[in-house]
N, CA, C and O atoms as a MOPAC input file, in Angstrom:
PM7 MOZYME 1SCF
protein

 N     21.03800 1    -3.46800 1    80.00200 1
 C     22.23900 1    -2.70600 1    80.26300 1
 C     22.00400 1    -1.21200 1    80.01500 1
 O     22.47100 1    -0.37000 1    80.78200 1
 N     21.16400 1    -0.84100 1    78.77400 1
 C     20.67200 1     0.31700 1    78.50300 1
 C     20.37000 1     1.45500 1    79.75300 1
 O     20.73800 1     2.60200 1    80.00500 1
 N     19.54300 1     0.50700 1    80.33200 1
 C     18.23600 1     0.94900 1    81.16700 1
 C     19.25200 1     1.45500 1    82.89000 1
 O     18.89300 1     2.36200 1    83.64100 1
 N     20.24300 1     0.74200 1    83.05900 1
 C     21.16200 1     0.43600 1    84.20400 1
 C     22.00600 1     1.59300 1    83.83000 1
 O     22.33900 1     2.31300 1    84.77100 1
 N     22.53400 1     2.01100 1    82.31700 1
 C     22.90200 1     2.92500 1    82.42800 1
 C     22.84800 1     4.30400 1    82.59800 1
 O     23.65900 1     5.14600 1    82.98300 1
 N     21.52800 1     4.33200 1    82.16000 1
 C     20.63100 1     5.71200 1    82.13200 1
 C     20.27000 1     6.08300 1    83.58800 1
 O     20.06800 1     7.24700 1    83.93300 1
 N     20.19100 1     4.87100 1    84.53800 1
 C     19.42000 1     4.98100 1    85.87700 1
 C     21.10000 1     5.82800 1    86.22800 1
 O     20.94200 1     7.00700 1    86.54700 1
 N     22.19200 1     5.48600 1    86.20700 1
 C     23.05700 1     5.25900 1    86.65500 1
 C     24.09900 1     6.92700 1    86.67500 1
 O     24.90600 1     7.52400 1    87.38700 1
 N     23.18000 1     7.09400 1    85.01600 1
 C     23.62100 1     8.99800 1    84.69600 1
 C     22.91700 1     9.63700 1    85.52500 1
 O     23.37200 1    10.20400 1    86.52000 1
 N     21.21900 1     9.59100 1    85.04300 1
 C     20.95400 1    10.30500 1    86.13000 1
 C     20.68600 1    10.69500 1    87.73800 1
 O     20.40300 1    11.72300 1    88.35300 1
 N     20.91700 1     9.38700 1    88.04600 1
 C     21.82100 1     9.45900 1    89.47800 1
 C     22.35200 1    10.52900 1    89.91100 1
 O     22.02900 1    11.50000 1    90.59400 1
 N     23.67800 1     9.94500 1    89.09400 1
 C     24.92900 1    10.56200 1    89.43400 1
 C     24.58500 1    12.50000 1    88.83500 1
 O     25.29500 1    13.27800 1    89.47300 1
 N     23.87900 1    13.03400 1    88.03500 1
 C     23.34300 1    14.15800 1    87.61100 1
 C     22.75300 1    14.90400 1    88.59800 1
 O     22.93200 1    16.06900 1    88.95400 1
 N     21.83700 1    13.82000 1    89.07500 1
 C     21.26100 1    14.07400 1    90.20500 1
 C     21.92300 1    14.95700 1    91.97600 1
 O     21.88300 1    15.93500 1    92.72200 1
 N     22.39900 1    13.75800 1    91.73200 1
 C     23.58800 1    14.01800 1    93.55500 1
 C     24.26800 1    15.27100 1    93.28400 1
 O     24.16300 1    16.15300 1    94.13700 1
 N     25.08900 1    15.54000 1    92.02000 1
 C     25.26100 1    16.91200 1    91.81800 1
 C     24.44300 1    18.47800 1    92.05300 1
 O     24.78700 1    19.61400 1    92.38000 1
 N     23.65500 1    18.04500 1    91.81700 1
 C     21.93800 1    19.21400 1    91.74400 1
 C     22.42700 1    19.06800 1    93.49800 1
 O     22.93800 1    20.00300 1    94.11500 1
 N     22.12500 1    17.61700 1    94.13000 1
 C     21.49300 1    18.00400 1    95.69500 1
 C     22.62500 1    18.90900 1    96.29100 1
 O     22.45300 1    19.96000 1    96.90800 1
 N     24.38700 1    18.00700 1    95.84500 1
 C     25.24600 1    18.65700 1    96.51700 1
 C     25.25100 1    20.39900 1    96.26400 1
 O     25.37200 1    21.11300 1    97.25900 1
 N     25.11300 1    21.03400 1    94.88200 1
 C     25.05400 1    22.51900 1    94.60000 1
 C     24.24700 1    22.93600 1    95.84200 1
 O     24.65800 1    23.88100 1    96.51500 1
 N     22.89700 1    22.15300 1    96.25100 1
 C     21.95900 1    22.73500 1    96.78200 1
 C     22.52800 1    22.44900 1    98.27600 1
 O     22.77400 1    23.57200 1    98.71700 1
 N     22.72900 1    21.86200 1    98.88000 1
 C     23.66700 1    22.08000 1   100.19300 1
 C     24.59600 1    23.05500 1   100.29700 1
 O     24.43200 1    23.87000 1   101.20600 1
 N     25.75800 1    23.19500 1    99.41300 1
 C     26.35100 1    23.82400 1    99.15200 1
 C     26.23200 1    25.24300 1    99.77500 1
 O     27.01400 1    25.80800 1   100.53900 1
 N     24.73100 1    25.79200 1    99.10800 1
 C     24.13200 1    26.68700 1    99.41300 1
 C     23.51700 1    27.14300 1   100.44700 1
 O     23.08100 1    28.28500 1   100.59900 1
 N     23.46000 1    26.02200 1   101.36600 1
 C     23.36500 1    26.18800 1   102.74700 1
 C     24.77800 1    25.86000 1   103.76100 1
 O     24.66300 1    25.58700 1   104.95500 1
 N     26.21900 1    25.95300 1   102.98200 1
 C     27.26600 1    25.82900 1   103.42800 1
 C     26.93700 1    24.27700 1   104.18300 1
 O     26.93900 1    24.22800 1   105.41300 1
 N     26.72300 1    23.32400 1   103.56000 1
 C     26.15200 1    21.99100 1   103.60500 1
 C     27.44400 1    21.19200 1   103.16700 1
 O     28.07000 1    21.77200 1   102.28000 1
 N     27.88800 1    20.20500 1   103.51100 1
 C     28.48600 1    19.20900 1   102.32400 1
 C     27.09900 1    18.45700 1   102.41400 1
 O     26.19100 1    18.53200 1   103.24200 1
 N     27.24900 1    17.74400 1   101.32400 1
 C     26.12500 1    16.66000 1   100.69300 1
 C     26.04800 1    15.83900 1   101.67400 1
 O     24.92800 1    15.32800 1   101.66200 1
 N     26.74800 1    15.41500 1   102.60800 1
 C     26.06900 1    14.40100 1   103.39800 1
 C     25.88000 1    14.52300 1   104.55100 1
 O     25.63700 1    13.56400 1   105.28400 1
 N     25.98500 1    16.22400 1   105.10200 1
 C     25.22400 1    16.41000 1   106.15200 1
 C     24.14500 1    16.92300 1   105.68200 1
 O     23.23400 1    16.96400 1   106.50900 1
 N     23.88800 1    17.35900 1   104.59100 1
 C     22.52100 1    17.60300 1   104.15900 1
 C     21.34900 1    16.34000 1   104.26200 1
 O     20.16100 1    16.29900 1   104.58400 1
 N     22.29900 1    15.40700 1   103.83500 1
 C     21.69300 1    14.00100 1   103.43100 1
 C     21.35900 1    13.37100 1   105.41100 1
 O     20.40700 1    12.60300 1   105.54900 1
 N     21.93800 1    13.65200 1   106.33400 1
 C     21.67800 1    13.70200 1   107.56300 1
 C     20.71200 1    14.57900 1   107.86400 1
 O     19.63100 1    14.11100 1   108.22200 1
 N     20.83700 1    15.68300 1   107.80700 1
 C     19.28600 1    16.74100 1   108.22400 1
 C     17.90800 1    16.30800 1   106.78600 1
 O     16.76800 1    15.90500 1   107.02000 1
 N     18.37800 1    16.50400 1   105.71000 1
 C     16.99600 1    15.70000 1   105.42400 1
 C     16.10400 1    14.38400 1   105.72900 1
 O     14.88900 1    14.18400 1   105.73000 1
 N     17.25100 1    13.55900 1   105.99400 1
 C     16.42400 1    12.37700 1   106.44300 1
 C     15.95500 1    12.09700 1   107.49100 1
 O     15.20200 1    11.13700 1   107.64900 1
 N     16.48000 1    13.24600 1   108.81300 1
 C     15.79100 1    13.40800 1   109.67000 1
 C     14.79100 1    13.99900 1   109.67400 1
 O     13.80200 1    13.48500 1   110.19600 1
 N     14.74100 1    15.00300 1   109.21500 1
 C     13.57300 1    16.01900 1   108.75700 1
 C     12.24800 1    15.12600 1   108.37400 1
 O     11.25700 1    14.88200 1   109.06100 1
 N     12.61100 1    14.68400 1   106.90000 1
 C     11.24200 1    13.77500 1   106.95200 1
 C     11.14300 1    12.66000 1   107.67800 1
 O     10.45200 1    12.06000 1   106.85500 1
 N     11.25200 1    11.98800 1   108.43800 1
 C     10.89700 1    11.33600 1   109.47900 1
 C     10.32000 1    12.47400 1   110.83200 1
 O     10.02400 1    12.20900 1   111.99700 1
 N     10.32200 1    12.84400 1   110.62200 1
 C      9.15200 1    14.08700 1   111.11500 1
 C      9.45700 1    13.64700 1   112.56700 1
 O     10.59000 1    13.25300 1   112.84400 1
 N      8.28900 1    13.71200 1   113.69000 1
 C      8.53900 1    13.11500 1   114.50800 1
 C      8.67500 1    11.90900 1   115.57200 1
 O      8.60100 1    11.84900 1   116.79900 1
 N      8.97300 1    10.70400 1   114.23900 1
 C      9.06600 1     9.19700 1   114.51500 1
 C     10.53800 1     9.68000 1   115.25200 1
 O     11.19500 1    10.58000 1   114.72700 1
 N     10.98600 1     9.03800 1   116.46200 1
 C     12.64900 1     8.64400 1   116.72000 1
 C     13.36200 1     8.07500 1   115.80900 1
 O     13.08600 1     6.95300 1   115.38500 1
 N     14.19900 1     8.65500 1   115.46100 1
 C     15.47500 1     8.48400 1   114.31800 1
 C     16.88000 1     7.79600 1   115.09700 1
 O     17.62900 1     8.51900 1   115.75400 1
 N     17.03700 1     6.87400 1   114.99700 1
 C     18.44000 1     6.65600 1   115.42300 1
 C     19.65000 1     6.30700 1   114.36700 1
 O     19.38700 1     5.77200 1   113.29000 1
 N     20.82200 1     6.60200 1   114.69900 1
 C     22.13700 1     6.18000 1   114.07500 1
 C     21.70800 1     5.18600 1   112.87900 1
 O     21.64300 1     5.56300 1   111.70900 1
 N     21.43000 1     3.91000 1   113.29300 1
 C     21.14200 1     2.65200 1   112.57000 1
 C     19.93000 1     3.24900 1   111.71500 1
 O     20.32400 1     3.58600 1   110.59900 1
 N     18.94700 1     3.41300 1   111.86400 1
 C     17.89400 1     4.00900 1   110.78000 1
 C     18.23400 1     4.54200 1   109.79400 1
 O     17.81300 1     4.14900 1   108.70600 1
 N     19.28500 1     5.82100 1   109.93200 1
 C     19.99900 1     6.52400 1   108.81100 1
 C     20.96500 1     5.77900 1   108.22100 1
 O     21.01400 1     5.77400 1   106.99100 1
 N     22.04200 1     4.90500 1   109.10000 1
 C     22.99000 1     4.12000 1   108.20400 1
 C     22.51400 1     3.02900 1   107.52400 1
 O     23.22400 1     2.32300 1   106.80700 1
 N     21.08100 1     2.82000 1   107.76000 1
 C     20.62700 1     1.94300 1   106.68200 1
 C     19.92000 1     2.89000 1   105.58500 1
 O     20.41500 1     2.67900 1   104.47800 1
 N     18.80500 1     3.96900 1   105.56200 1
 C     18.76100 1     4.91300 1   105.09600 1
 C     19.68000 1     5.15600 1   103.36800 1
 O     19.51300 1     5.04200 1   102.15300 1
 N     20.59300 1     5.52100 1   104.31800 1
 C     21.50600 1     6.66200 1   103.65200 1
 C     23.05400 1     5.33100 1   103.09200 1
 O     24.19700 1     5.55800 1   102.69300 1
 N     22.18800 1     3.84300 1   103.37900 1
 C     23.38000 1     3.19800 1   102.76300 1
 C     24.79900 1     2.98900 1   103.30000 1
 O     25.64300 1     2.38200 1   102.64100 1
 N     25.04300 1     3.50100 1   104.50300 1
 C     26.69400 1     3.60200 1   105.10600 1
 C     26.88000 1     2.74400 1   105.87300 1
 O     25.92300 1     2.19000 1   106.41400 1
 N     28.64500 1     2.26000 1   106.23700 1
 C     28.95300 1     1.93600 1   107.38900 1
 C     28.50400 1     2.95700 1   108.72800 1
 O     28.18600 1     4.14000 1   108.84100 1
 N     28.67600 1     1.76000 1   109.68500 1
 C     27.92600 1     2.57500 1   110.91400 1
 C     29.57100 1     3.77000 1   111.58300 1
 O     29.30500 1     4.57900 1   112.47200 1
 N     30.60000 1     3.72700 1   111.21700 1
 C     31.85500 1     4.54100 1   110.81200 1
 C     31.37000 1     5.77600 1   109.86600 1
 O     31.85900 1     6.88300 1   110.08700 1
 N     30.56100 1     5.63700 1   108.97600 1
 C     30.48500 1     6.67300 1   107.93700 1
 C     29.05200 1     7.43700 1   108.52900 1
 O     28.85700 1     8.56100 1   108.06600 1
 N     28.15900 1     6.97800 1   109.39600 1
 C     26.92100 1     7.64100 1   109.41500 1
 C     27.55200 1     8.07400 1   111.15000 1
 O     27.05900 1     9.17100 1   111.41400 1
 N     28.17300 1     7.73000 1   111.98700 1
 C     29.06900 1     8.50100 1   112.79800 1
 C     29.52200 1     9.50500 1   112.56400 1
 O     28.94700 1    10.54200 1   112.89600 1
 N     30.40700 1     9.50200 1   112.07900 1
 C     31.01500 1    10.91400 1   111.26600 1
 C     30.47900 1    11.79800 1   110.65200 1
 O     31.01500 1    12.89800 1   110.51600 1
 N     29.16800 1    11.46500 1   110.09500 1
 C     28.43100 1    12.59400 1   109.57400 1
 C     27.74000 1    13.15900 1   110.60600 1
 O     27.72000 1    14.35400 1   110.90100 1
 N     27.00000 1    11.98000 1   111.30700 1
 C     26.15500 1    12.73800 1   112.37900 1
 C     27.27900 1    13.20400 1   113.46000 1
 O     26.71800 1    14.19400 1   113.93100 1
 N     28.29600 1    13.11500 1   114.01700 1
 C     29.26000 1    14.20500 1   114.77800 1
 C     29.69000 1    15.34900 1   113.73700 1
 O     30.19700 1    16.27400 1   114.37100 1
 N     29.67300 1    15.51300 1   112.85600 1
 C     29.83900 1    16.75200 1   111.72700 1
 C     28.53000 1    18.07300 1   111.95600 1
 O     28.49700 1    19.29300 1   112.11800 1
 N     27.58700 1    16.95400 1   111.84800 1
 C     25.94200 1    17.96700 1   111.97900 1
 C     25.86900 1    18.63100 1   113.79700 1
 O     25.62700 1    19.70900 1   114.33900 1
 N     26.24100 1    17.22900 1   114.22200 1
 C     26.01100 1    17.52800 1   115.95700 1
 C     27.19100 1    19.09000 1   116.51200 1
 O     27.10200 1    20.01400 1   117.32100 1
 N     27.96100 1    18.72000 1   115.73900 1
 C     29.39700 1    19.90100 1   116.49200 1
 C     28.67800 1    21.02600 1   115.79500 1
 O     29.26400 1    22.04300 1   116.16700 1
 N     27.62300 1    21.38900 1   114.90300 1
 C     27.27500 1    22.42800 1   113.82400 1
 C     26.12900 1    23.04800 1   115.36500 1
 O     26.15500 1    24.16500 1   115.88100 1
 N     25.31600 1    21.95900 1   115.71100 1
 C     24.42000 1    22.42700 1   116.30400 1
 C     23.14000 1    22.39100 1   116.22200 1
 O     22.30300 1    22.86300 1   116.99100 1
 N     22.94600 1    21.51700 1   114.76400 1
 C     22.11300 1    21.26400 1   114.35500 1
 C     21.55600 1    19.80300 1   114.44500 1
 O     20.79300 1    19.35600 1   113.58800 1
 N     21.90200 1    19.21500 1   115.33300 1
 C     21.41000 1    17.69800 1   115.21400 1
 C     21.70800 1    17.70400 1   116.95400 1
 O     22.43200 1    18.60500 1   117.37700 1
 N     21.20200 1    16.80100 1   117.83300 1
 C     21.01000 1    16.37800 1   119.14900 1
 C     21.46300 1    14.91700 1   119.51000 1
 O     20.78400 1    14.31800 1   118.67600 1
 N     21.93900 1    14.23500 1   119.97800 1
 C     21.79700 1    13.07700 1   120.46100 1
 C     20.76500 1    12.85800 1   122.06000 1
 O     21.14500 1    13.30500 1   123.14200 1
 N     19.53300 1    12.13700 1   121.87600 1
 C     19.73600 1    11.79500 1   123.59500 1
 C     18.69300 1    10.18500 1   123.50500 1
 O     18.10300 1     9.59500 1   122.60100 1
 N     18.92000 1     9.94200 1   125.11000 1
 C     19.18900 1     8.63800 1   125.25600 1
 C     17.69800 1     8.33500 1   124.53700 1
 O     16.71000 1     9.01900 1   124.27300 1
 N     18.10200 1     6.88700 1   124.36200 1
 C     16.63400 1     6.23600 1   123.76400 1
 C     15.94500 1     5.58800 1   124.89500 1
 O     16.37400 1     4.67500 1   125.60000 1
 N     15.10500 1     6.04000 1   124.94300 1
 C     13.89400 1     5.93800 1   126.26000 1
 C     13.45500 1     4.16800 1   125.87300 1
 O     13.00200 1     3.53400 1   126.82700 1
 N     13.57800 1     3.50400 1   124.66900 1
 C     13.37300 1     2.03600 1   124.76500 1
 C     14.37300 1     1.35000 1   124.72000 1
 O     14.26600 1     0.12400 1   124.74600 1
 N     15.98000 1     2.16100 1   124.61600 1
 C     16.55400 1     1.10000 1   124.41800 1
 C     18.01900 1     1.91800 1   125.24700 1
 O     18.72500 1     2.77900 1   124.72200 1
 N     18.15100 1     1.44600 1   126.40100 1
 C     19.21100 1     2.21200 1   127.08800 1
 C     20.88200 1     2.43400 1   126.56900 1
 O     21.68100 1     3.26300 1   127.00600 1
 N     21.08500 1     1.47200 1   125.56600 1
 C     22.43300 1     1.51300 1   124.66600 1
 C     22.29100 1     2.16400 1   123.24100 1
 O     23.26600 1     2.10900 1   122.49200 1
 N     21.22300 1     2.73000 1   122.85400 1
 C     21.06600 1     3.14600 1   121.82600 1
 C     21.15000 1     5.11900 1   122.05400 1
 O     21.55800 1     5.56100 1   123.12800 1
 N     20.81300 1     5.86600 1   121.17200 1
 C     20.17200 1     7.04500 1   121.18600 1
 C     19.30500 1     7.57300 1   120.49900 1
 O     19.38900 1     6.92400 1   119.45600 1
 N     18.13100 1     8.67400 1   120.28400 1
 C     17.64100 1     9.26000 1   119.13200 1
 C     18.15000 1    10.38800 1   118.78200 1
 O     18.83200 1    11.03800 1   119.57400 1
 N     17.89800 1    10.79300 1   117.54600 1
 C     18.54100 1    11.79900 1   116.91100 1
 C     17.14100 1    12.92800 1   116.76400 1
 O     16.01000 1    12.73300 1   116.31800 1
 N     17.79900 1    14.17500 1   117.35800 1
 C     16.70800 1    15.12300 1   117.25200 1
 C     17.23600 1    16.16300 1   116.34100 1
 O     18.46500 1    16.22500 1   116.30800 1
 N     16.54300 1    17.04500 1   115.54900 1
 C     17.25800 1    18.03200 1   115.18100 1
 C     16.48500 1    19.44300 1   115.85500 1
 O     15.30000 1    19.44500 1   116.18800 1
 N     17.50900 1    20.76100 1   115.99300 1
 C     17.51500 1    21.58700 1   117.18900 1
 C     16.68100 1    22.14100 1   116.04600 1
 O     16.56400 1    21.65300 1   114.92200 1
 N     16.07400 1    23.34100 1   116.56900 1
 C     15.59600 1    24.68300 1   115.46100 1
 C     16.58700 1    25.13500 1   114.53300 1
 O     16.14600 1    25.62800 1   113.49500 1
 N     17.68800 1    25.08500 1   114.66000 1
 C     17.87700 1    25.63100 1   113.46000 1
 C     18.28200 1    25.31400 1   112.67600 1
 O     18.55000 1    25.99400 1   111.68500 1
 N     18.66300 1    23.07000 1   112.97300 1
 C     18.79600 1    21.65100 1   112.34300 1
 C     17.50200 1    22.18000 1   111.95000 1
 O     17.67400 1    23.34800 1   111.60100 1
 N     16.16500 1    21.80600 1   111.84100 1
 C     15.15900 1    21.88700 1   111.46400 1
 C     14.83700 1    23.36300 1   110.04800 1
 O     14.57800 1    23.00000 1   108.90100 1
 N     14.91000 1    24.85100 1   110.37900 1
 C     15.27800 1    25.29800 1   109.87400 1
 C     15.88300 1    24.90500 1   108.36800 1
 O     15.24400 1    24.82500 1   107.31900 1
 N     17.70500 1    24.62000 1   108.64000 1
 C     18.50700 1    24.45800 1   107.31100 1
 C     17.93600 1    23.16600 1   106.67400 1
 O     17.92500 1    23.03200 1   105.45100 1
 N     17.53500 1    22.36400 1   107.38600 1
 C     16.67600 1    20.95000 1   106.85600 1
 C     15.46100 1    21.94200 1   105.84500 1
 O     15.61300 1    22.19000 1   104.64900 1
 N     14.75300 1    22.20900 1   106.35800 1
 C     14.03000 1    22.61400 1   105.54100 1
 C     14.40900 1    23.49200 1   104.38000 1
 O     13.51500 1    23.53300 1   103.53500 1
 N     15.38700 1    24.14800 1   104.11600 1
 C     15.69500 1    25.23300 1   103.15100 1
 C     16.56800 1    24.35800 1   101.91000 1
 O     16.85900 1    24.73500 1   100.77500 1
 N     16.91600 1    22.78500 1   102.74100 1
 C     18.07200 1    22.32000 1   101.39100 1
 C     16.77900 1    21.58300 1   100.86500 1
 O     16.57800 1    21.64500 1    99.65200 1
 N     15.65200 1    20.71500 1   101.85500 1
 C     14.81800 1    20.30000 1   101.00500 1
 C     13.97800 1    20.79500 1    99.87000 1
 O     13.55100 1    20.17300 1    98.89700 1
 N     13.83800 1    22.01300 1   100.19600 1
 C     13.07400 1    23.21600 1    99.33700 1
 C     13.96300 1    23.18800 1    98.18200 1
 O     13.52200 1    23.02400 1    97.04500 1
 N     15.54200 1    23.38700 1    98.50700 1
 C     15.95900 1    23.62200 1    97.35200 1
 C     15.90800 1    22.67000 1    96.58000 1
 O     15.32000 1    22.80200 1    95.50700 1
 N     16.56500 1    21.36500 1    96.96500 1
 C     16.32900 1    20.12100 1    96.43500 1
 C     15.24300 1    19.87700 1    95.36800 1
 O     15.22600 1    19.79100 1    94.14000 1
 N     14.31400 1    19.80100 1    96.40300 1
 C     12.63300 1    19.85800 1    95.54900 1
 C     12.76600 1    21.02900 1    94.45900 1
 O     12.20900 1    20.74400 1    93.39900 1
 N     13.38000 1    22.27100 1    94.49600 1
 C     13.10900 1    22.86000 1    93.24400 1
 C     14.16400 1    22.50000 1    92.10300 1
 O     13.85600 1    22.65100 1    90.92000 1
 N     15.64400 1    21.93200 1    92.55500 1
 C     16.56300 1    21.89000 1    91.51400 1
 C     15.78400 1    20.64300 1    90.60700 1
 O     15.80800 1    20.66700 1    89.37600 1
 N     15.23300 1    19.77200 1    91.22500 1
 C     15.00400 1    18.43400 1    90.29200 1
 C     13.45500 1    19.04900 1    89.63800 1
 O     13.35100 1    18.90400 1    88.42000 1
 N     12.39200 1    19.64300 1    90.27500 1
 C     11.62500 1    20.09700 1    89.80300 1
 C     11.78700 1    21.04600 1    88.21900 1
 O     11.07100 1    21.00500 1    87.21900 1
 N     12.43300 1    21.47200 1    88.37000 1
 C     13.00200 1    22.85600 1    87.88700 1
 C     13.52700 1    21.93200 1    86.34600 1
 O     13.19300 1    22.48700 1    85.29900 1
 N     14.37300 1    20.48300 1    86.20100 1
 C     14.70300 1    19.88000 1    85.29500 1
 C     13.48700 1    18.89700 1    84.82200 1
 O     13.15200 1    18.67900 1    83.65800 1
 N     12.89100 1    18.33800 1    86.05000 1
 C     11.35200 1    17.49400 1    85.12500 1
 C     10.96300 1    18.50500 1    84.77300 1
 O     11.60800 1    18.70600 1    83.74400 1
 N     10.36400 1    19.26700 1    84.91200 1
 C      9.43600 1    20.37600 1    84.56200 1
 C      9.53500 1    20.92500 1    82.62600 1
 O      8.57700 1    21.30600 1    81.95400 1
 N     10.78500 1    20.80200 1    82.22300 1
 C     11.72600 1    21.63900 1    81.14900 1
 C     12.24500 1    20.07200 1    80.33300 1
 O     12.85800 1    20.03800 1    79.26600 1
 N     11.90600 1    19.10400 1    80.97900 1
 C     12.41300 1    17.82300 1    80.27700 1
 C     11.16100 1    17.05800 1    79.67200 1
 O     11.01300 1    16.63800 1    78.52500 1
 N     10.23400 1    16.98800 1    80.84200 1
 C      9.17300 1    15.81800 1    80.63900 1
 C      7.64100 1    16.76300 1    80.86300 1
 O      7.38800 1    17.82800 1    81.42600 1
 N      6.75100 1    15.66000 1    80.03700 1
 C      5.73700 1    16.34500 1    79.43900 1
 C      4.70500 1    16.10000 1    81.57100 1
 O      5.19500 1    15.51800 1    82.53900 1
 N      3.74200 1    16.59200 1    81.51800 1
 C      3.05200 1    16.42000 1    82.48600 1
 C      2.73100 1    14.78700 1    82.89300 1
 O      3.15800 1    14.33500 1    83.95500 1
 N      1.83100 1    13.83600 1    81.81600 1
 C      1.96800 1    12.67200 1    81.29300 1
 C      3.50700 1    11.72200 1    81.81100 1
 O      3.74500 1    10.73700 1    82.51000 1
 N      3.81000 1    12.10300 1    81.49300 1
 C      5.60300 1    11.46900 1    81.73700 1
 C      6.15800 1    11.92000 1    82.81400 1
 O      6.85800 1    10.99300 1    83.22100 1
 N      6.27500 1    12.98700 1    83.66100 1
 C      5.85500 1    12.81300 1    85.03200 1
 C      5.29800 1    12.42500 1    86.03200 1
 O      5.70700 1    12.37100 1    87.19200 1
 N      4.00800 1    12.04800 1    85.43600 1
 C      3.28100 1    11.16700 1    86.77800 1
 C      3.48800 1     9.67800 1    86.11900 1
 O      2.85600 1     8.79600 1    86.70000 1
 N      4.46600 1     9.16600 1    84.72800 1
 C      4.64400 1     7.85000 1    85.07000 1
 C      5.59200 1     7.51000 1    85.02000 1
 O      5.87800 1     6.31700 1    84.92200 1
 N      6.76600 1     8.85200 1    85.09000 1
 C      7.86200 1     8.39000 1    86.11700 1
 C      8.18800 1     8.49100 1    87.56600 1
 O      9.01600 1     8.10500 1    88.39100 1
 N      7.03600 1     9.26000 1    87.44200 1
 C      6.68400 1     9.29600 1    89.46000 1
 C      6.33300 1     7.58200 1    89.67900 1
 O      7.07100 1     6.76400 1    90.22700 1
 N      4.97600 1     7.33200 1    89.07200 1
 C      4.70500 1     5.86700 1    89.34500 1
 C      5.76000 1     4.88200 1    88.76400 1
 O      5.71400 1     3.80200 1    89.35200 1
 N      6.48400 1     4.92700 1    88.00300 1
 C      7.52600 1     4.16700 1    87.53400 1
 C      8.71800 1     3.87900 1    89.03300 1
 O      9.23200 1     2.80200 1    89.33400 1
 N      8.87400 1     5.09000 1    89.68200 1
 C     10.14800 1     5.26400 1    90.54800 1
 C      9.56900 1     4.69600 1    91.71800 1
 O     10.18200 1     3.95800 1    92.48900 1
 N      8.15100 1     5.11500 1    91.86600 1
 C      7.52900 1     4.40600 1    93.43300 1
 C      7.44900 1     3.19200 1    93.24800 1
 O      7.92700 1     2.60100 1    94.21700 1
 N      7.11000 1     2.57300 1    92.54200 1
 C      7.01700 1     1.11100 1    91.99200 1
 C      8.49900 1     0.15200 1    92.23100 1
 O      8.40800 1    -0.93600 1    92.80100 1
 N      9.84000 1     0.66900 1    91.74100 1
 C     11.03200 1     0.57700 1    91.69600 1
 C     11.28800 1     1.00400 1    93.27300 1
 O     11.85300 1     0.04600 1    93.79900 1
 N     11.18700 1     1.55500 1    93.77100 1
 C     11.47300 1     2.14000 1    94.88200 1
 C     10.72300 1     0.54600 1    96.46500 1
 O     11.08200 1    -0.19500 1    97.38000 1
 N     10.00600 1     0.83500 1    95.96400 1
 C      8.73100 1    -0.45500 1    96.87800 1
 C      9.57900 1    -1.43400 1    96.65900 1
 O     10.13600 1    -1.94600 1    97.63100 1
 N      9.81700 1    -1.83500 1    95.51200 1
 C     10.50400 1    -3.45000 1    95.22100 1
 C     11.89100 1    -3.38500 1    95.60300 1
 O     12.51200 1    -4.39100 1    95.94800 1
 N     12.38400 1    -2.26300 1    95.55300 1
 C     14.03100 1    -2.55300 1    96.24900 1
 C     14.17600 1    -2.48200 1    97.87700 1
 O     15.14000 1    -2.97400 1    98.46300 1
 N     12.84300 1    -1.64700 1    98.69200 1
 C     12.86800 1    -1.68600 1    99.37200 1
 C     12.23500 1    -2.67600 1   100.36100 1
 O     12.38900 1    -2.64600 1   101.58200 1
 N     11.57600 1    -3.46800 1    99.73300 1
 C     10.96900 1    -4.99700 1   100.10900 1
 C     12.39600 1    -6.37700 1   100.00300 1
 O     12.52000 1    -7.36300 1   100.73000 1
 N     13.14700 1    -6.00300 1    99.01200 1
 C     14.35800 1    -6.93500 1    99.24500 1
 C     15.36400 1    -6.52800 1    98.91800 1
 O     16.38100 1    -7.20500 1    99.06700 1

């Protein structure tokens, strides 16, 4: 229960840091959470369903975000060349761009707290601790 709770603070500690850092790119948190996850998927085709599994949502909630990003200008829809009822999600230059500037920030807000919290040692075995955790939730 300990362990569930601690995961559970810094979570939630966490999502705060990302949202400040959107913020800062006049972002809400979950169109940020839309241009980053496109972003790193680099240039594999991204569709709707990829991110609403992704990012955890009803396919209602990953709609709405991605028409939020798309009306911005920063995200694309076009047809999916394998699957004629589907689409991929592209992001434009300057989707790409703000993608890159919240990840940067991202990467430095959490950096910025391991760094000032945990010893070098205890970073790379909560790096391997989280990839480990990460593999097994994502296997079932």
């Amino acid at each position: 229960m300990q362990l569930a709770s601690q995961i559970w603070r810094v979570s939630s500690l966490l999502t705060k840091r990302m949202s400040a850092s959107a913020e800062v790119a006049d972002l809400q948190l979950g169109e940020a959470e839309v241009l980053m996850a496109t972003r790193v998927r680099g240039d594999a085709a991204t569709t709707p369903g990829d991110l609403r599994t992704q990012l955890n949502l009803t396919s209602a909630g990953i709609t709405k975000r991605i028409d939020m990003v798309e009306a911005r200008g920063l995200i694309e829809r076009r047809p999916n060349p394998d699957d004629r009822r589907s689409v991929t999600l592209h992001l434009t230059s300057a989707g790409e761009e703000l993608a890159d500037e919240v990840i940067k920030a991202v990467a430095t807000a959490i950096e910025d707290v391991t760094a000032t919290a945990l010893t070098d040692v205890e970073l790379a075995d909560t790096n391997r601790m989280m990839a480990k955790l990460g593999d097994v939730l994502d296997a079932g």
